[in-house]
gemmi code that builds the backbone of each chain (N, CA, C; Angstrom):
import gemmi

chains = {
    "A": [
        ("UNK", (91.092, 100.442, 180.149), (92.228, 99.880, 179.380), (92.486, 98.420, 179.809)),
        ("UNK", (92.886, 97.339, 178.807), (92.732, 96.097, 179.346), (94.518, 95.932, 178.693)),
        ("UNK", (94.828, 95.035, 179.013), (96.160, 94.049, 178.741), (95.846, 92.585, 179.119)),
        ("UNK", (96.600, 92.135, 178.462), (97.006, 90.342, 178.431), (97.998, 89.916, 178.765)),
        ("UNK", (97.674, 89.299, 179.558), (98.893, 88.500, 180.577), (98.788, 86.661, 180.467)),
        ("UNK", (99.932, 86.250, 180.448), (100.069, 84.958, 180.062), (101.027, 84.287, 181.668)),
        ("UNK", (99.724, 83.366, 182.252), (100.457, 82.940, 183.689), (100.317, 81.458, 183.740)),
        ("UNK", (101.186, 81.063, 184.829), (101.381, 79.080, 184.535), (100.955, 79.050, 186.328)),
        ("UNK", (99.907, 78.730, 186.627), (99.189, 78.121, 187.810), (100.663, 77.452, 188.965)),
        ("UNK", (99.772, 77.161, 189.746), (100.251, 75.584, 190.591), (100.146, 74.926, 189.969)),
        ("UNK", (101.324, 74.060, 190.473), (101.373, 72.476, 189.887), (100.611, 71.752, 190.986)),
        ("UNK", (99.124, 71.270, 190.899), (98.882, 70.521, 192.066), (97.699, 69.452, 191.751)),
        ("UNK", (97.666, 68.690, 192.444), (96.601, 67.384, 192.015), (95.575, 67.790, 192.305)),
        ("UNK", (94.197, 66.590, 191.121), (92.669, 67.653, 191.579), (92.518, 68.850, 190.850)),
        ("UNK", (92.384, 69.047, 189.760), (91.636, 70.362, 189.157), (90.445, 69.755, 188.819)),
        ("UNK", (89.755, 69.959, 189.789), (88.110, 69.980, 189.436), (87.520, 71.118, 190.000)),
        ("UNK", (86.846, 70.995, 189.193), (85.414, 72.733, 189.448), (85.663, 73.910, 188.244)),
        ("UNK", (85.844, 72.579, 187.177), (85.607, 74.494, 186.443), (85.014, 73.649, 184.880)),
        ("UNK", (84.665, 74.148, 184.082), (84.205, 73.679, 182.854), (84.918, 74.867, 181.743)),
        ("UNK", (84.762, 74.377, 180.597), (85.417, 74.871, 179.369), (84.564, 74.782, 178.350)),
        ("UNK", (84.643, 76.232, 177.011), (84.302, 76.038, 175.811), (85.033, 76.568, 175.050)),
        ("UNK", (84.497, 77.022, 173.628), (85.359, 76.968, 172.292), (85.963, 75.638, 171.408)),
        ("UNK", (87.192, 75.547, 170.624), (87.526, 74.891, 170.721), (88.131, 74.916, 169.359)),
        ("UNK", (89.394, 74.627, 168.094), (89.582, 74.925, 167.007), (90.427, 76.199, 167.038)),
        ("UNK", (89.998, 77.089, 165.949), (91.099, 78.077, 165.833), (90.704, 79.342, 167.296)),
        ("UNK", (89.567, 79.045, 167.868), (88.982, 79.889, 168.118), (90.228, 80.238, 169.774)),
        ("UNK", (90.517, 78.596, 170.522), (91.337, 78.438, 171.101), (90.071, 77.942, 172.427)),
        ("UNK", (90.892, 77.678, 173.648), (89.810, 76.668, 174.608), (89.679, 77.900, 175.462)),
        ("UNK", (88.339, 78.042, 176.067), (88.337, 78.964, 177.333), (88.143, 78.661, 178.469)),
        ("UNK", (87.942, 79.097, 179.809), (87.628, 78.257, 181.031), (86.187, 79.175, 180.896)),
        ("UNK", (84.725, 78.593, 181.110), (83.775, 78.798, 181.054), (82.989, 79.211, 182.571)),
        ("UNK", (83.132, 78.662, 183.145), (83.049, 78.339, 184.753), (83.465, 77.534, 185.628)),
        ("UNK", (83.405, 78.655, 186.458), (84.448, 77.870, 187.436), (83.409, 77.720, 188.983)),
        ("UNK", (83.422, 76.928, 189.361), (82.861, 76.776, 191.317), (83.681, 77.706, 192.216)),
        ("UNK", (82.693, 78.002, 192.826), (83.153, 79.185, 193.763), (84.682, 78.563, 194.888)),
        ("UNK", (84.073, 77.511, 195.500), (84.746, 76.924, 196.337), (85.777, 75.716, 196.064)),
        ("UNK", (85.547, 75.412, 194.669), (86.367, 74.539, 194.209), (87.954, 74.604, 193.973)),
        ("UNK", (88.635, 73.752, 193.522), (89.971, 73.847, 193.776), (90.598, 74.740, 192.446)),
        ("UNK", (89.501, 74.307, 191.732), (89.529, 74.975, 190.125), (90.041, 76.561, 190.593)),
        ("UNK", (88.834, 77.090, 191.245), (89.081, 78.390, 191.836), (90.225, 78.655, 193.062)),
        ("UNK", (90.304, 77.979, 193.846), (90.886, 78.387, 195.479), (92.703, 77.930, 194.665)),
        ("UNK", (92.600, 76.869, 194.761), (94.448, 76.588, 194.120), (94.826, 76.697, 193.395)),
        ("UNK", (94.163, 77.004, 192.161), (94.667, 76.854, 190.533), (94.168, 78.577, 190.053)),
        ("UNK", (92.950, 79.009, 190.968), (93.034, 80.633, 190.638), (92.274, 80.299, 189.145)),
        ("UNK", (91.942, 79.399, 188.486), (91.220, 80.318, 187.256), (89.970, 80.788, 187.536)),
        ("UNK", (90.338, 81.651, 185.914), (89.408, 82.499, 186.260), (88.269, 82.624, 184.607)),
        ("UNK", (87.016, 82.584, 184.855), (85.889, 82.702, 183.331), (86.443, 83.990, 182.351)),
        ("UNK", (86.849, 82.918, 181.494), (87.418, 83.975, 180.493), (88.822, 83.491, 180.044)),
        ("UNK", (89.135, 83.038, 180.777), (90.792, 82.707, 181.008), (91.253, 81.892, 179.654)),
        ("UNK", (91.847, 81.923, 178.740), (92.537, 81.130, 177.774), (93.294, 80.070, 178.434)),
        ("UNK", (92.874, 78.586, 178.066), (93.785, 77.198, 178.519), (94.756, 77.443, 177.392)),
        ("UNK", (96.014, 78.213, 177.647), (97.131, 77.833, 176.129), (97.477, 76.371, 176.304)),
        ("UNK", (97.917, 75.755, 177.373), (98.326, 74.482, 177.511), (97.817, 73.600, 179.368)),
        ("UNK", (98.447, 72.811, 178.872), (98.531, 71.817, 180.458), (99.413, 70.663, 179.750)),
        ("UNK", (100.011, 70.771, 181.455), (101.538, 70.069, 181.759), (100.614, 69.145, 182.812)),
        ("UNK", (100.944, 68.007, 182.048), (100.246, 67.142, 183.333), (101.448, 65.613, 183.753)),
        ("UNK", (101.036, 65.386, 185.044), (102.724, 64.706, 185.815), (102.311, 63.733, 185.717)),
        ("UNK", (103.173, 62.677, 185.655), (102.725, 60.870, 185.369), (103.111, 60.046, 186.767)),
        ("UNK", (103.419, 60.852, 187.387), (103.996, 60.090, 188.911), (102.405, 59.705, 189.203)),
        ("UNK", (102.090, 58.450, 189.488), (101.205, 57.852, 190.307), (100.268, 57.940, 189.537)),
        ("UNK", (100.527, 57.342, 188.178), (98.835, 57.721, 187.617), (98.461, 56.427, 186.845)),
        ("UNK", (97.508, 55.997, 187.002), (96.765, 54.737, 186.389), (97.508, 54.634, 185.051)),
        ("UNK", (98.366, 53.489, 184.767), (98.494, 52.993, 183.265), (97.302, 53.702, 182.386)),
        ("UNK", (95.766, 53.378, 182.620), (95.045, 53.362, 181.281), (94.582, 55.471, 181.399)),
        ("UNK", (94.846, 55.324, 182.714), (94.900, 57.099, 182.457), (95.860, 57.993, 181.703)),
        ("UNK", (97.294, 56.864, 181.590), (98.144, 58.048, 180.915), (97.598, 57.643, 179.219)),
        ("UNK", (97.366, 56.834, 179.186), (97.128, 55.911, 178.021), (96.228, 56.796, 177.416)),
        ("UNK", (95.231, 56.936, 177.841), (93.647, 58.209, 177.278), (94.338, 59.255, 177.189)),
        ("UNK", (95.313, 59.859, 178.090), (95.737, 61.337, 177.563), (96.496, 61.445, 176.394)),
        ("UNK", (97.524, 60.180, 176.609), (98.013, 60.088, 175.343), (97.483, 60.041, 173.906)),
        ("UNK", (96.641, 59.200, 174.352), (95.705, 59.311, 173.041), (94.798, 60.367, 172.732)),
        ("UNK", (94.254, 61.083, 173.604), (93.724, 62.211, 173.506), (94.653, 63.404, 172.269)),
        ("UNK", (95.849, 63.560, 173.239), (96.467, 65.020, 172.636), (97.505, 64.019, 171.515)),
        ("UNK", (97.181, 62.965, 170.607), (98.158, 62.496, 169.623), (98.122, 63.783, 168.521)),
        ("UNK", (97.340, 64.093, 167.914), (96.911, 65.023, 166.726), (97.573, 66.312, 166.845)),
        ("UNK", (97.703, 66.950, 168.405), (98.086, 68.367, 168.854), (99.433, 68.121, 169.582)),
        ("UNK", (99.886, 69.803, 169.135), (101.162, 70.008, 169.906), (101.347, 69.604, 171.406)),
        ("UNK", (102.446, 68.838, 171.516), (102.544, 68.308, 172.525), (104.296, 68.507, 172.964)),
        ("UNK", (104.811, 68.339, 174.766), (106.014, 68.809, 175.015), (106.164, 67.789, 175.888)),
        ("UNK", (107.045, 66.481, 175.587), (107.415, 65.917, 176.615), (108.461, 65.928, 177.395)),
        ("UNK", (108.394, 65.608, 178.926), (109.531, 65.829, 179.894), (109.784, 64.049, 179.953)),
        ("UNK", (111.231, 63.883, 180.261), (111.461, 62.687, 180.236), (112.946, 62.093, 181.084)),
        ("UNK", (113.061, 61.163, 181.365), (113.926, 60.668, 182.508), (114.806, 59.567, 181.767)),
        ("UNK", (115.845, 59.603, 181.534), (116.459, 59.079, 180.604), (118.070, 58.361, 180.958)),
        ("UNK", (118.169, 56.632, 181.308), (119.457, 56.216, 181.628), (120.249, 55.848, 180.689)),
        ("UNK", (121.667, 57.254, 180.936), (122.375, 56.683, 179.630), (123.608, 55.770, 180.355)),
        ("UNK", (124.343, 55.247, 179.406), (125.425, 54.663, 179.785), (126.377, 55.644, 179.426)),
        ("UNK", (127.765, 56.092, 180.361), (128.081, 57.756, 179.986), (129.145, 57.314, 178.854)),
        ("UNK", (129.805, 56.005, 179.128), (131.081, 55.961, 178.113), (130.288, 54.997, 176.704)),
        ("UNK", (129.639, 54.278, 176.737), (129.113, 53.956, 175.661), (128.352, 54.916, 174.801)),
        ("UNK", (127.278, 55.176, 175.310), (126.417, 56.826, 175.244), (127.246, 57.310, 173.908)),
        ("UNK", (128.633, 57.870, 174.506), (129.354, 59.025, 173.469), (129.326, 58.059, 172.472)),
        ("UNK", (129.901, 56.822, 172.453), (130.149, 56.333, 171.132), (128.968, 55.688, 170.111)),
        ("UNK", (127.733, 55.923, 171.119), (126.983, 55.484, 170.341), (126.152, 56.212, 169.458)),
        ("UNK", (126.416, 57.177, 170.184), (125.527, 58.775, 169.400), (126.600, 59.436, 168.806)),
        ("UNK", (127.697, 58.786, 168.757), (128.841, 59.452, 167.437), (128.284, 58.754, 166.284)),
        ("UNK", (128.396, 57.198, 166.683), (127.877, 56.164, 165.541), (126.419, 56.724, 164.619)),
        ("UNK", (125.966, 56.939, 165.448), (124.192, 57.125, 164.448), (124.793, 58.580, 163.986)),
        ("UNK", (125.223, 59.532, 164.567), (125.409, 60.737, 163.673), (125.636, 59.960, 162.563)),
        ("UNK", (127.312, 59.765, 162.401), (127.363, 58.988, 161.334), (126.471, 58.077, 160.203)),
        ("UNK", (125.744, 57.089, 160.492), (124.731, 56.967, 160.017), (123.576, 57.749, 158.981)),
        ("UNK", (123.786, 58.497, 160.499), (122.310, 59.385, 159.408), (122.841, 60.644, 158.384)),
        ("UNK", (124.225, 60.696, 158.665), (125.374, 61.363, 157.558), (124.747, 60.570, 156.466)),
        ("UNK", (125.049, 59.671, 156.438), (124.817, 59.024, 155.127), (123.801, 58.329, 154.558)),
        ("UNK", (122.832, 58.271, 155.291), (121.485, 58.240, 155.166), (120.937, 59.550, 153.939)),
        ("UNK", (121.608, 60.421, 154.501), (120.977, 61.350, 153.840), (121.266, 62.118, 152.059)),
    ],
    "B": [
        ("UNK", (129.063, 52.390, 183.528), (128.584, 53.508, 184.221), (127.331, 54.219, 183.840)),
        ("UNK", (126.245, 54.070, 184.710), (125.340, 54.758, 183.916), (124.743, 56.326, 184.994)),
        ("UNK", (124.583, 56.784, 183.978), (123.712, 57.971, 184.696), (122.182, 58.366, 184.232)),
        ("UNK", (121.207, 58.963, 185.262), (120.282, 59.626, 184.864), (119.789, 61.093, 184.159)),
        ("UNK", (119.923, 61.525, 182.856), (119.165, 63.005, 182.808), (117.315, 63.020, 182.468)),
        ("UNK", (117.735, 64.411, 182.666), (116.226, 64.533, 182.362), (116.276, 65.700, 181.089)),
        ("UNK", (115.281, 65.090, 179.867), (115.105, 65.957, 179.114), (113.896, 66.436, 178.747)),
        ("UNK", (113.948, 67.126, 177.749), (112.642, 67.665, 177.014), (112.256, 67.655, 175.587)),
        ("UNK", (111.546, 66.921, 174.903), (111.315, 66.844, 173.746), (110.990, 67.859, 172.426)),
        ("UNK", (110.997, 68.083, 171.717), (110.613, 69.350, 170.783), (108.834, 69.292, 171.091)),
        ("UNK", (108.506, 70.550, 170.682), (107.290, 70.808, 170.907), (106.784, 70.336, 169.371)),
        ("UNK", (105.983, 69.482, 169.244), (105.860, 69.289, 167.945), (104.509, 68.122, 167.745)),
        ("UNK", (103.430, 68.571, 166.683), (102.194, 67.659, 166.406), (102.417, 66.170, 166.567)),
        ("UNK", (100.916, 65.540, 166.761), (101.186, 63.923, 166.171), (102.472, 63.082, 166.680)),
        ("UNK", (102.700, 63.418, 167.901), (103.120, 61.783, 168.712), (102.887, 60.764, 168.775)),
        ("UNK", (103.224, 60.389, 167.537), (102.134, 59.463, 167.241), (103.862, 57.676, 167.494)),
        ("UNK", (103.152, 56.545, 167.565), (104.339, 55.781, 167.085), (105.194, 55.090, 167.915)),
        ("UNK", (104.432, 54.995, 169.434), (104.724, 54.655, 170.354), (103.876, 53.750, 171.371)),
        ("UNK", (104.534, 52.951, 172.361), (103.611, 52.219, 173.372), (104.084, 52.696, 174.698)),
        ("UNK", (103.536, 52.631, 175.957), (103.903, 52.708, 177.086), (103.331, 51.579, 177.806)),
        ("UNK", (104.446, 51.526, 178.924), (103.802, 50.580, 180.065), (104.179, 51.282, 181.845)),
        ("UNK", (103.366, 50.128, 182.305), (103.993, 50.569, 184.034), (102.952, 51.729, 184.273)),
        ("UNK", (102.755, 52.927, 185.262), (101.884, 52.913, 186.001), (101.789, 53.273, 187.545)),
        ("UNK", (101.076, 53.865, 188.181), (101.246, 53.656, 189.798), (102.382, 54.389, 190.319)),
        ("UNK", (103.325, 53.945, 191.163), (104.179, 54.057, 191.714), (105.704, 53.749, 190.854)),
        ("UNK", (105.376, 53.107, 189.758), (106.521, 52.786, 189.424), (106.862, 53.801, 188.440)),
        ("UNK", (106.000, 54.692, 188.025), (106.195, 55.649, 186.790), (105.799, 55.326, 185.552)),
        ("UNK", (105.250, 55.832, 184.617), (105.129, 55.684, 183.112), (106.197, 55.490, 182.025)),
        ("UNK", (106.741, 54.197, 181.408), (107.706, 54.477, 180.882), (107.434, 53.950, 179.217)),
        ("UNK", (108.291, 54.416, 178.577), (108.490, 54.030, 176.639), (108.444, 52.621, 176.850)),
        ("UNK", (107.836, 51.679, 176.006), (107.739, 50.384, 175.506), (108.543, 50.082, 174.474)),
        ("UNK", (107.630, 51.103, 173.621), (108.081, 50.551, 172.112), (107.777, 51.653, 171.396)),
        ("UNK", (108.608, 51.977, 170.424), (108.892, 52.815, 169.441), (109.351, 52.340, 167.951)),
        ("UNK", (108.478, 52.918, 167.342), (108.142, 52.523, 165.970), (109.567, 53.224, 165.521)),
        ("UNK", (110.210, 52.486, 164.218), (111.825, 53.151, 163.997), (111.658, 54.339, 162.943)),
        ("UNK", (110.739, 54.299, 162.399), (110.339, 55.604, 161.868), (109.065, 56.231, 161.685)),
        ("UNK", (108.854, 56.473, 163.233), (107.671, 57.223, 163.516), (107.588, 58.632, 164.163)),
        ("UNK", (106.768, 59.293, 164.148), (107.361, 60.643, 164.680), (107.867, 60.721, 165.922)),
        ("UNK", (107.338, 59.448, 166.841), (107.981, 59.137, 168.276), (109.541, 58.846, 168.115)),
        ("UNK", (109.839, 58.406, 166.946), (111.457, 58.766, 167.122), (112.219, 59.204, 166.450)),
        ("UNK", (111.551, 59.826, 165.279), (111.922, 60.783, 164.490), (112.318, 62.210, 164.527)),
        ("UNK", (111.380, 62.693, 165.450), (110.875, 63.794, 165.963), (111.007, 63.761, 167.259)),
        ("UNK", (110.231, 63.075, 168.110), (110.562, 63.191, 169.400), (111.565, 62.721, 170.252)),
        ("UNK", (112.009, 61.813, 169.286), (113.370, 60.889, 169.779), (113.329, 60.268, 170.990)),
        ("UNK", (111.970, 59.808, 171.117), (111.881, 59.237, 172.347), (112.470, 57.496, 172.185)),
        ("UNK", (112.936, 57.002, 173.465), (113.503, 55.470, 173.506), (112.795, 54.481, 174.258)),
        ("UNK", (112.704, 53.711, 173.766), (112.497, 52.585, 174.629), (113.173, 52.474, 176.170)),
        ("UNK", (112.231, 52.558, 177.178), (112.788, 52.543, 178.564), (112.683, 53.752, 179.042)),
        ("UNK", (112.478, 55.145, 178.498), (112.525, 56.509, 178.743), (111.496, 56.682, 180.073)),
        ("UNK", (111.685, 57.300, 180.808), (110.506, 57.392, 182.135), (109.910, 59.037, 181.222)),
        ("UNK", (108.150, 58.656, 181.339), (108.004, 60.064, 180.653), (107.635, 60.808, 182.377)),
        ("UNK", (107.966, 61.848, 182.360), (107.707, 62.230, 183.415), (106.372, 63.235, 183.804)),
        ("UNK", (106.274, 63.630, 182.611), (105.419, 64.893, 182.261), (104.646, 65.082, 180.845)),
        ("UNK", (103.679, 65.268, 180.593), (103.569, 65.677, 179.060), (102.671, 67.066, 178.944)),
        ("UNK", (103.012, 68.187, 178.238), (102.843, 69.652, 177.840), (101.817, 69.390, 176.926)),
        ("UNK", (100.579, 69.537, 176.890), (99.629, 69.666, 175.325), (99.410, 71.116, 175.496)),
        ("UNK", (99.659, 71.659, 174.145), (98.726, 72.969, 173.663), (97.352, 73.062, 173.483)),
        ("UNK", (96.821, 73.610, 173.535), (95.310, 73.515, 173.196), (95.111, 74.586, 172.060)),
        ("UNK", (95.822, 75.005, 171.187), (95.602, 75.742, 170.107), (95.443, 74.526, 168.787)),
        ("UNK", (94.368, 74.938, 168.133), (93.544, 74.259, 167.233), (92.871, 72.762, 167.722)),
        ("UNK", (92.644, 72.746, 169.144), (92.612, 71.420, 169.804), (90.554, 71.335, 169.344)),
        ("UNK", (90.091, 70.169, 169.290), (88.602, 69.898, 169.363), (88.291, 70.303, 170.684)),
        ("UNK", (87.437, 70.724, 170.702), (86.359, 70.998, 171.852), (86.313, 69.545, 172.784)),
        ("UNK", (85.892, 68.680, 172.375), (85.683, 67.012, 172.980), (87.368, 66.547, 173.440)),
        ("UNK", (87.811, 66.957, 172.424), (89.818, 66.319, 173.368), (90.199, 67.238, 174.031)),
        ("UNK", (89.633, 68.531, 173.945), (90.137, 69.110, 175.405), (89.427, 68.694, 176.591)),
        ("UNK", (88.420, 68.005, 176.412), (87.791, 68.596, 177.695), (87.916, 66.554, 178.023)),
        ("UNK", (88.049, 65.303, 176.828), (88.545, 64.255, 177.701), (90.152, 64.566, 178.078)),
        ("UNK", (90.837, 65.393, 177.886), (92.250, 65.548, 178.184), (92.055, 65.837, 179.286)),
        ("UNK", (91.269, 66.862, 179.825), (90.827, 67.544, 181.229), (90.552, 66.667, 182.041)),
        ("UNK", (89.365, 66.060, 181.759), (88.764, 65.051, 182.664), (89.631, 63.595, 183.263)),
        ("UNK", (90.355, 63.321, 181.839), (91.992, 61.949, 182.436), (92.744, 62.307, 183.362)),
        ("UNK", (92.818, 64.053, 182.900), (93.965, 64.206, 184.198), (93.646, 64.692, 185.261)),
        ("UNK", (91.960, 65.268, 185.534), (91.884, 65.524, 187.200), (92.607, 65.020, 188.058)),
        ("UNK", (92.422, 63.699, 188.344), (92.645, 63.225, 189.605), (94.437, 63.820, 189.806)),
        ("UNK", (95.256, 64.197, 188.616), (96.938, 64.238, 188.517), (97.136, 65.286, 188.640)),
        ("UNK", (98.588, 65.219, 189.336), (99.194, 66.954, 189.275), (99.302, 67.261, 187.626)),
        ("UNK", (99.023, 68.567, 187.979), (98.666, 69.381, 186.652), (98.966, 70.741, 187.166)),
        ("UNK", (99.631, 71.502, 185.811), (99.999, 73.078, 186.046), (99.624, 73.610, 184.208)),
        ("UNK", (98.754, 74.301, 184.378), (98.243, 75.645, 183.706), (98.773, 76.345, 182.888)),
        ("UNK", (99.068, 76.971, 181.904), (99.524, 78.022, 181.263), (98.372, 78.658, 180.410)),
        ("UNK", (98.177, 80.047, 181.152), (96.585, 80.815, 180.193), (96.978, 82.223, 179.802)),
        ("UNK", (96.307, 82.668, 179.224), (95.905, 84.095, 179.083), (95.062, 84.495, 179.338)),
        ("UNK", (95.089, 85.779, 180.158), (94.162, 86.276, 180.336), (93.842, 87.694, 180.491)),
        ("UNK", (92.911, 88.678, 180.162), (92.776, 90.057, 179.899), (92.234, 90.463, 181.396)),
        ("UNK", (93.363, 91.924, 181.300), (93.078, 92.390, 182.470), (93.073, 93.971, 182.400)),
        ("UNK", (91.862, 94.363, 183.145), (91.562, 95.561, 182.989), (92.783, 96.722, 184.167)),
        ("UNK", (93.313, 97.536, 183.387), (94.743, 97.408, 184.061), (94.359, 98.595, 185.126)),
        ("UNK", (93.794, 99.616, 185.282), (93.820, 99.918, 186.760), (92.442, 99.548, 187.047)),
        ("UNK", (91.061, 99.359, 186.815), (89.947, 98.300, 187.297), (90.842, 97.149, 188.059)),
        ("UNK", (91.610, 96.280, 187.647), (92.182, 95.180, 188.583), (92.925, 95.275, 189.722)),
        ("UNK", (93.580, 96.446, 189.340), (94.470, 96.780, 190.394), (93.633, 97.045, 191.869)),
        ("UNK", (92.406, 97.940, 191.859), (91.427, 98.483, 192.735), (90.838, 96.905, 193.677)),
        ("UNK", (90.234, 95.898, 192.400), (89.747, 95.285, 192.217), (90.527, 94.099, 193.624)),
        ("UNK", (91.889, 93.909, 192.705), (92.303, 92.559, 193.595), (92.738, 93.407, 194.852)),
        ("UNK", (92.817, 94.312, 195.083), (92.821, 95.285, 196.678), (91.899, 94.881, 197.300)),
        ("UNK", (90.956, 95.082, 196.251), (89.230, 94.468, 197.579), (89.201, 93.504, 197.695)),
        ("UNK", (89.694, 92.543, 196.833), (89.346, 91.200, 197.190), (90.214, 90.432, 198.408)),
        ("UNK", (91.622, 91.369, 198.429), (92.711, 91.050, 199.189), (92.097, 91.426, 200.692)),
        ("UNK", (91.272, 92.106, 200.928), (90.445, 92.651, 201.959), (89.394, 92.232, 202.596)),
        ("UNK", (89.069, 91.766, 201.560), (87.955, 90.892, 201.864), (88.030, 89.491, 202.316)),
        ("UNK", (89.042, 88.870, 201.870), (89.804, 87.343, 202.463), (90.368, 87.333, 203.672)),
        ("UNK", (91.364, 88.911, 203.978), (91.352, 88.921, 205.004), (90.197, 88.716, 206.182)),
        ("UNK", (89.353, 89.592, 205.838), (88.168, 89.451, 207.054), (87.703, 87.847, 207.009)),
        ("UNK", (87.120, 87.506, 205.447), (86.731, 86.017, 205.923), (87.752, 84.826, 206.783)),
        ("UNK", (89.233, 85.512, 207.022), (89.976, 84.274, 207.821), (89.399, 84.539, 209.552)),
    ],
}
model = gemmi.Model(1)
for chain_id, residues in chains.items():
    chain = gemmi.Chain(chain_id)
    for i, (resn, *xyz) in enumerate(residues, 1):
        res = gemmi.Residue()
        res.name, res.seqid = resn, gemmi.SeqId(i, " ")
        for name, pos in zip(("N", "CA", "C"), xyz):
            atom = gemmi.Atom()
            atom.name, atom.element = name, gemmi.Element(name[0])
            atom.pos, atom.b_iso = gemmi.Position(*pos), 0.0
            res.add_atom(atom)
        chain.add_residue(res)
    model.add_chain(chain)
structure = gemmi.Structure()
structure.add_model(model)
structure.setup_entities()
């Protein structure tokens, strides 16, 4: 008897040692993985394994590296996390204002 | 008065409509945003936003952008979300031995 289980790894730098196929409706698989690699030892996948997604962190990462991912996943579902300075008393009145706006925009 | 949050964007295709800058140590942040592009239509992302993170799905993804998506972000923290089939008492037996077996190799 088999079941399906849906699990979210470590978050950790360095996933190398594993390769992937499929690709389309079919969905991505992890193909192989290195015995000793980090692919395997920290991140645990495993051949067979469905990639549903990856969350990947922008702390410390080359301008033209975020740049390629970005451009990579433009076409596909994508979830961004984001860090955001508001001003707290302007803020309210300014996002009252565009409500407004787009009231009547519409 | 200003303050920092942190948010999360809708999960949603074609992020398209945007620039970034910065990098390294200083973080990845919004440039520029097109005023009616899905970057702020949809994702409502701003100019100045620190992205902190970005989520791709890999359902209906090409074979070739998953695997340059993979390869940009080795060197970065990265966390996983898969499926995977499991043979439900075969595994159980299974990760016993293996739990046994790690022991001895320490």
């Amino acid at each position: 008897e088999t079941m399906e289980v849906t699990l979210k790894t470590e978050v950790e730098a360095g996933a190398s040692g594993f390769s992937v196929k499929g690709g389309g409706n079919e969905g991505i698989f992890i193909k192989k993985v290195l015995k000793e690699s980090p692919a395997s030892k920290i991140f645990s996948l495993r051949e067979g394994d469905q990639l549903l997604s990856a969350t990947i962190f922008f702390d410390n990462i080359k301008y033209e590296d975020a740049l390629k991912i970005l451009q990579y996943s433009e076409p596909y579902r994508v979830q961004f996390s984001l860090k955001r300075k508001i001003a707290v008393q302007e803020d309210l009145e300014h996002s009252a204002a565009q409500h407004k706006k787009e009231r009547i925009g519409q």
